[in-house]
C-alpha positions in Angstrom: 0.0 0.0 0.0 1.4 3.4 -0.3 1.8 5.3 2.9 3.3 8.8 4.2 6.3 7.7 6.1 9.4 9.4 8.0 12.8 9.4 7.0 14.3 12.8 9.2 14.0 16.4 9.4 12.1 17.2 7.0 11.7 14.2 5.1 8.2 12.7 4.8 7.5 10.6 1.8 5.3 8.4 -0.6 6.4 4.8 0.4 4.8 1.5 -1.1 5.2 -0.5 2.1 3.4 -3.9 3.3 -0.2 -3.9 4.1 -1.4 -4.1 7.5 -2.5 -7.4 8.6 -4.5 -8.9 11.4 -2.3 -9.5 14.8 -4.3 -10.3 17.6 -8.0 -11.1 17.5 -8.9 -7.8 18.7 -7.7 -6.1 15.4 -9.4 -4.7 12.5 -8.0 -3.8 9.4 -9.7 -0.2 7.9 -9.3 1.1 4.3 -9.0 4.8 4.9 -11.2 7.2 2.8 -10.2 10.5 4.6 -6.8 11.5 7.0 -5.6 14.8 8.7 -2.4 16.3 9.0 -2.5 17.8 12.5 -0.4 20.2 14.1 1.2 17.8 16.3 2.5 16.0 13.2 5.1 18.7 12.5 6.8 18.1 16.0 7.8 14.8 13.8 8.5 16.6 10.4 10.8 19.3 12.3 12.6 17.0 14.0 11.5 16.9 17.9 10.2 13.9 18.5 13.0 11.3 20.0 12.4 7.7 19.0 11.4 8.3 15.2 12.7 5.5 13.3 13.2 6.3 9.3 10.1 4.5 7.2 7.9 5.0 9.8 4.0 5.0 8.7 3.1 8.4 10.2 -0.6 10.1 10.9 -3.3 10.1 13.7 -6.5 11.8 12.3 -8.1 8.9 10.6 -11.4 7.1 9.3 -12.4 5.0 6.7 -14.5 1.6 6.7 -13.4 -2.0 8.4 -12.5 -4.4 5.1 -11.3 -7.1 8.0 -12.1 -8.3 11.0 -10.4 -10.1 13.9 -11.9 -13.1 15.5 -12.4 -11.5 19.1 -14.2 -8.5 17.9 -17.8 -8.4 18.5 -18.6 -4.9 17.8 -17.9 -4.1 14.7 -18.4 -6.0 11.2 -17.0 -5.5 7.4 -18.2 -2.5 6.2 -18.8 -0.3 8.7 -17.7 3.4 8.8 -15.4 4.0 11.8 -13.5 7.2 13.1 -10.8 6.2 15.1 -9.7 8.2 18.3 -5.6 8.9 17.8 -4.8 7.4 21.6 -4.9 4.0 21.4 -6.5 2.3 24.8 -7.3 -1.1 26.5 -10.8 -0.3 27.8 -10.1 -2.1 30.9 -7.2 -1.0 32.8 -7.8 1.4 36.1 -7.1 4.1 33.8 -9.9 3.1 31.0 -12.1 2.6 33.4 -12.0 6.0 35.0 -12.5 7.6 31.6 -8.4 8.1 31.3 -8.0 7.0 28.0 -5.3 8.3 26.7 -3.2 7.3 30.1 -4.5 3.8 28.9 -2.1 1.5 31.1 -1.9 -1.7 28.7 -1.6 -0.4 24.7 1.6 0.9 25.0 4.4 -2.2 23.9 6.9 0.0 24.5 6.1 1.2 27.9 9.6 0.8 29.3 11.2 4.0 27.0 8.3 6.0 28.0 9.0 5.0 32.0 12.6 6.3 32.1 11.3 9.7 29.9 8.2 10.5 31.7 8.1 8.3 35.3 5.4 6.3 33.4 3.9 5.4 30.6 1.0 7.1 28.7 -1.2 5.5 26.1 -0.2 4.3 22.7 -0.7 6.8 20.0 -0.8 5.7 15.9 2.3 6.9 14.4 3.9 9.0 16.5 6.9 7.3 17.6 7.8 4.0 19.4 8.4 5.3 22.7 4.2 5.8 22.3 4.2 2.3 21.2 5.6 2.0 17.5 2.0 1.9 15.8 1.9 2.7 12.1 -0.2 5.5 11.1 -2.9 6.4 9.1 -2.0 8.7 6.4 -1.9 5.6 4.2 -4.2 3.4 2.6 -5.1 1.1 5.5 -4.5 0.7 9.1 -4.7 -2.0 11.5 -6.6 -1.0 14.9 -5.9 -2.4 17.6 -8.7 -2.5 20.8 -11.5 -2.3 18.1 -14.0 -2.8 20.5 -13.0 0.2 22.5 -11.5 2.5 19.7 -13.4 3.5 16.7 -16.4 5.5 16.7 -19.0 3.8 14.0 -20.7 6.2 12.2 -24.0 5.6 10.8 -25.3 8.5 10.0 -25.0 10.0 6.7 -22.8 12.7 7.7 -19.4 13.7 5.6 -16.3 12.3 6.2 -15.5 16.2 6.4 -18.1 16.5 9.2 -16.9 13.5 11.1 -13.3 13.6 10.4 -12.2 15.5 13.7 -13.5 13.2 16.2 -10.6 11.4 15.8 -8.7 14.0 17.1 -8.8 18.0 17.5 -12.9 18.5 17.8 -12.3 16.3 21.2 -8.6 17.9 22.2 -10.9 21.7 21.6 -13.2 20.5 23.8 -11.3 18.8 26.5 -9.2 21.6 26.5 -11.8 24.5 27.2 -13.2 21.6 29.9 -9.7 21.5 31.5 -10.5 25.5 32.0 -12.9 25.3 34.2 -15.0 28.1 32.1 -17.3 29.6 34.1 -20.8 31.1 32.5 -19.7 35.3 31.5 -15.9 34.3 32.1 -13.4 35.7 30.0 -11.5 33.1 27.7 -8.0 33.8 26.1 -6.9 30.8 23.3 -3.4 31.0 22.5 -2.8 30.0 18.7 -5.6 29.8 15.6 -4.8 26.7 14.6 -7.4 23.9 14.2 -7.5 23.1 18.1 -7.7 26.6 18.8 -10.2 26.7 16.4 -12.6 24.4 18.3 -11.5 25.5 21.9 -12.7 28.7 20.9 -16.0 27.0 19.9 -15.7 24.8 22.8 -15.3 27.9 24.8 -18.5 29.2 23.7 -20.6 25.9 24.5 -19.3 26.3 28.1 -21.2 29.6 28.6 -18.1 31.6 28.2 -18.9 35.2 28.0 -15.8 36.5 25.9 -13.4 34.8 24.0 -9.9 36.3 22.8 -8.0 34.5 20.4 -4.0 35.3 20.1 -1.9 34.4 16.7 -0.1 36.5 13.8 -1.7 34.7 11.0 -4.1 37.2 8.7 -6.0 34.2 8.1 -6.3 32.2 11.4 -7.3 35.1 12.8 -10.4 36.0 10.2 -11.3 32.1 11.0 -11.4 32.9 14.9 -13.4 36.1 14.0 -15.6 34.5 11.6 -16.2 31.1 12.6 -15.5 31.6 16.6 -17.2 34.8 17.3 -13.7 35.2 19.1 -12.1 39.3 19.8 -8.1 38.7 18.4 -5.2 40.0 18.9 -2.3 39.8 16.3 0.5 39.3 18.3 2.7 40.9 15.9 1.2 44.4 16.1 0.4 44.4 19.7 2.3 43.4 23.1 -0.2 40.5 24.2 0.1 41.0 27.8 -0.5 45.0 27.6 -3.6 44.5 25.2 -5.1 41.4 27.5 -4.9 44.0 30.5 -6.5 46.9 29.0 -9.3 44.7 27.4 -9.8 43.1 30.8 -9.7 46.2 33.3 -6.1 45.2 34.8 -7.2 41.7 35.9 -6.3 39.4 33.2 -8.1 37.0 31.1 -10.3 34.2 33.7 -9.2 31.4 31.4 -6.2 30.7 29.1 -6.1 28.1 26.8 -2.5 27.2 25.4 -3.1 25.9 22.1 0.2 26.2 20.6 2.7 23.5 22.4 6.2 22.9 21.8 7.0 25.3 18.6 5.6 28.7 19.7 6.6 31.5 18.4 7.6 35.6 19.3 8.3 38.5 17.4 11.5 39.7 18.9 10.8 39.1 22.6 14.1 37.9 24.4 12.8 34.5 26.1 11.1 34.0 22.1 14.6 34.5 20.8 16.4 32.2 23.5 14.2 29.4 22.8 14.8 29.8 18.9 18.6 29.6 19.3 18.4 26.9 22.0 16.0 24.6 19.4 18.1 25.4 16.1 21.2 23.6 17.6 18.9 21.0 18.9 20.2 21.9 22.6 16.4 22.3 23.5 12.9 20.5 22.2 10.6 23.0 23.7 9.7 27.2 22.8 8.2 27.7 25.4 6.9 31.2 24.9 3.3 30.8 25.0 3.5 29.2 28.1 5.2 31.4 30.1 3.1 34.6 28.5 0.2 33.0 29.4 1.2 32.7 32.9 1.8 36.0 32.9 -1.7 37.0 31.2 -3.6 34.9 33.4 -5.5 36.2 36.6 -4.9 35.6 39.8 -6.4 32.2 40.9 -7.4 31.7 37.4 -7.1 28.1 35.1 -4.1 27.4 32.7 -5.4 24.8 30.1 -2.8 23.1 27.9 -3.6 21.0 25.0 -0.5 21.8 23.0 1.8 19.5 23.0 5.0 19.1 24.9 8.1 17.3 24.5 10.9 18.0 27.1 11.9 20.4 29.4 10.8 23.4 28.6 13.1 26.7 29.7 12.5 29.5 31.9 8.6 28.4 33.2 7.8 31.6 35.8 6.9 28.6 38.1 6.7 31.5 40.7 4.3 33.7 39.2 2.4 30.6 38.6 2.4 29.6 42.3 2.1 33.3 43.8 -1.1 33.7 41.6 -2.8 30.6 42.8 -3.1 29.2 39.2 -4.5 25.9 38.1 -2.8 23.8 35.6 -4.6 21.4 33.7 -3.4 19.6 30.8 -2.8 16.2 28.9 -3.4 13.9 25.8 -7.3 13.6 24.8 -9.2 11.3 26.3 -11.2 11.4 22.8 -13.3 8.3 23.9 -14.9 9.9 27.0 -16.0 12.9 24.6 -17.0 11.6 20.7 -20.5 10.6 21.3 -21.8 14.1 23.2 -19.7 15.5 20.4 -21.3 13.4 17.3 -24.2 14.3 18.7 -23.8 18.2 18.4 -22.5 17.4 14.5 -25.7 15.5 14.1 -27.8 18.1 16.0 -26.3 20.8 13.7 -25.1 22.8 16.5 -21.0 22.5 14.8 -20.3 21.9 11.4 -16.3 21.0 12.4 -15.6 21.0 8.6 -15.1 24.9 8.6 -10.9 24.2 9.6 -10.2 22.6 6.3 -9.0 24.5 4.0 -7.2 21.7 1.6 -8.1 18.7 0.0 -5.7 16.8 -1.7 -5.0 13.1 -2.9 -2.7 11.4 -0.6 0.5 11.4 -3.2 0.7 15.8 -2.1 1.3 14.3 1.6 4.8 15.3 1.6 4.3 18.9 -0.2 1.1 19.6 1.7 3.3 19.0 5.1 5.5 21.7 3.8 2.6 24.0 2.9 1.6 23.8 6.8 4.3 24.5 8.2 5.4 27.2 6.4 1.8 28.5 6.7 1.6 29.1 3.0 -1.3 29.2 0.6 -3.8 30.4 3.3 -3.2 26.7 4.7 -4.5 26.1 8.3 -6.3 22.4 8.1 -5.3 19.4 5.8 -7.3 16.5 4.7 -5.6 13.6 2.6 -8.0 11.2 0.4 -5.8 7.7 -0.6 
C-alpha cells in the first residue's frame, strides 16, 4: 500500500510499504477514505520527536470503513464506517475505566522508554513514535486498529467524512481543552494559537457559557477564522504586546481562562525569552519554545485556570513557576481522552449545532502528503487544516 512515512528532518515521503495485517483477534484492518495532517504532526517533520525511526508510517487523524475483522471483535463488522480516536486504549485498565484514555495502562508495547522519559507510561498513539508504542499511522491506505472494541467511533449517519473527520482528534482535544479551563458562564477566555484546536476550543469555549473569547496568533487568516467562525475578539501578536492589550481589554485583571493551544514550537516577534528558545531549538540543545506558556502565565489572573492542549516534548526553559504559584493558578493539561468525549460531540454534528468541517482549507489526494506538510508548516497558501484522500 502506499503510505506517508518518515525518513528525518524534513523528510516525509510516498512509500509503497506492506499492508497491514491482522495481529491479535482484537484487530481490524480499515481502508482509509479521509486522514488529517495535525499540528502535532510537524513536531515529527521538524525534528523533535525522539524515538522516530526512518520509514515510519506516520498520521493520527483517521477514518475510513473496516474491510477485516479479527476473531475476538464483536462490535464491529465489514463495512462499517469507523472514526478512530488517535490514543490507542485497553478499555479495561484502572485508567480506561475512569475515563483516562489516553493514560491507557496496557496499549503501549513499548512502555519501558516512555517509563525512564516521563516516570510512566501514557497510552499508545498511531504513528507518533515508538516510545508511544511504535504503531503505524494512518495517512496511508489502511490501518490495523488495535482494541476495536473500544477505539473507533461507528458512524451511521449520513454525515461527511468532512463533518466527522475530527472526532478522531482536535474536535475532542478543543473541547477537553476548554473543559480543563474550568470556564465559568460570562468568564473571559484567552486561546493561545488559531490553529485547528484553537479553532474548536474557541468553539468549545463558547458551548461552556463563556462570555468573551480572545483568540491570540499573527496569521491574517487564522485570525479571520477565529473572528468569523468563533465569534472570538483577536489580537495579532505581531502588532500588539499580548500582555498590555489582555490587561486593557480586561480592566487590569487578566483573562479568567487561558487556553495554550500552541505547544512545543511557539513563536515571538522579537521578545528575548522568544529569541532564546529559537537559538536553544536550532542547535537542537532544546525541544521546547516555550513562549506561549510562560506569556500565558503571565496573562492569566490571579487564581485563574491554565489549560494546555498543545503538546509538549521535554523540558521546557525558563517556566515563571513562581508567578504561577504566587497567583494561585490551576494547571490542567494532557493527551485527549477522545473516547470519553465523541458521542456528546457526534451528537452536536448531528444536531447541527458544529459543522467542524469549517478548519479545512485543503483537499488533496494522498501522493501531495509530503508537499502539503511543507505547505503547513510554512503556513503558506492560506493553509490552516489538511485533509488527505488515498
Amino acid at each position: 500500500m502506499k503510505a506517508l512515512c518518515w525518513h528525518g528532518t524534513g523528510d516525509i515521503r510516498l512509500d509503497t510499504v506492506p499492508d497491514p495485517e491482522i495481529a491479535d483477534p482484537g484487530d481490524v484492518i480499515i481502508r482509509i477514505t479521509s486522514t488529517a495532517i495535525c499540528g502535532s504532526d510537524l513536531h515529527l517533520f521538524d525534528g523533535f520527536m525522539p524515538t522516530m525511526q526512518a520509514g515510519d508510517v506516520i498520521g493520527h487523524e483517521p477514518m475510513g470503513e473496516v474491510v477485516e475483522v479479527g476473531k475476538g471483535v464483536q462490535k464491529l463488522k465489514k463495512g462499517d464506517r469507523v472514526v478512530v480516536p488517535f490514543t490507542i486504549s485497553c478499555g479495561t485498565c484502572w485508567f480506561c475505566n475512569h475515563q483516562f484514555y489516553s493514560l491507557c495502562d496496557t496499549s503501549n508495547p513499548n512502555a519501558e522508554i516512555a517509563r525512564k522519559a516521563m516516570g510512566q507510561s501514557p497510552a499508545a498513539l498511531f504513528g507518533y513514535s515508538h516510545m508511544l508504542g511504535g504503531f503505524a499511522g494512518g495517512q496511508a491506505e489502511y490501518l490495523r486498529v488495535p482494541y476495536a472494541d473500544v477505539g473507533p467511533l461507528k458512524i451511521e449517519s449520513g454525515l461527511s467524512d468532512d463533518q466527522v473527520l475530527f472526532l478522531s482528534d482536535i474536535f475532542p482535544t478543543g473541547y477537553m481543552a476548554a473543559e480543563n479551563a474550568e470556564i465559568e458562564p460570562g468568564e473571559t477566555v484567552a486561546v493561545w494559537g488559531c490553529g485547528p484546536v484553537g479553532q474548536f476550543a474557541i468553539q468549545s469555549a463558547w458551548m461552556f457559557k463563556a462570555g468573551r473569547v480572545i483568540a491570540i496568533d499573527c496569521v491574517p487568516e487564522r485570525l479571520e477564522m477565529a473572528r468569523r467562525h468563533g465569534k472570538a475578539e483577536t489580537i495579532d501578536f505581531s502588532e500588539e504586546t499580548v500582555y498590555d492589550r489582555l490587561m486593557d481589554m480586561t480592566g487590569g485583571r487578566g483573562p479568567d481562562r487561558c487556553i495554550d493551544a500552541v505547544g512545543a514550537e511557539a513563536h515571538g516577534t522579537g521578545s528575548l525569552d522568544a529569541l532564546y528558545d529559537k537559538a536553544k531549538t536550532a542547535v537542537m540543545m532544546a525541544t521546547d519554545r516555550a513562549h506561549v506558556l510562560r506569556e500565558a502565565i503571565m496573562c492569566c489572573r490571579k487564581g485563574g485556570t491554565l489549560s494546555i492542549p498543545g503538546v509538549y516534548i521535554g523540558f521546557p526553559d525558563k517556566v515563571p513557576f513562581g508567578a504561577l504559584m504566587n497567583k494561585g493558578l490551576t494547571v490542567k493539561t494532557g493527551q485527549t481522552h477522545v473516547k470519553k468525549y465523541y458521542n456528546a460531540l457526534l451528537q452536536k454534528i448531528e444536531q447541527g449545532e458544529i459543522d467542524p468541517s469549517f478548519v479545512i482549507t485543503h483537499r488533496l489526494p494522498l501522493e501531495e502528503g509530503p508537499q502539503a506538510y511543507k505547505t503547513f508548516r510554512d503556513k503558506k497558501d492560506n493553509c490552516i487544516k489538511v485533509v488527505l484522500k488515498p
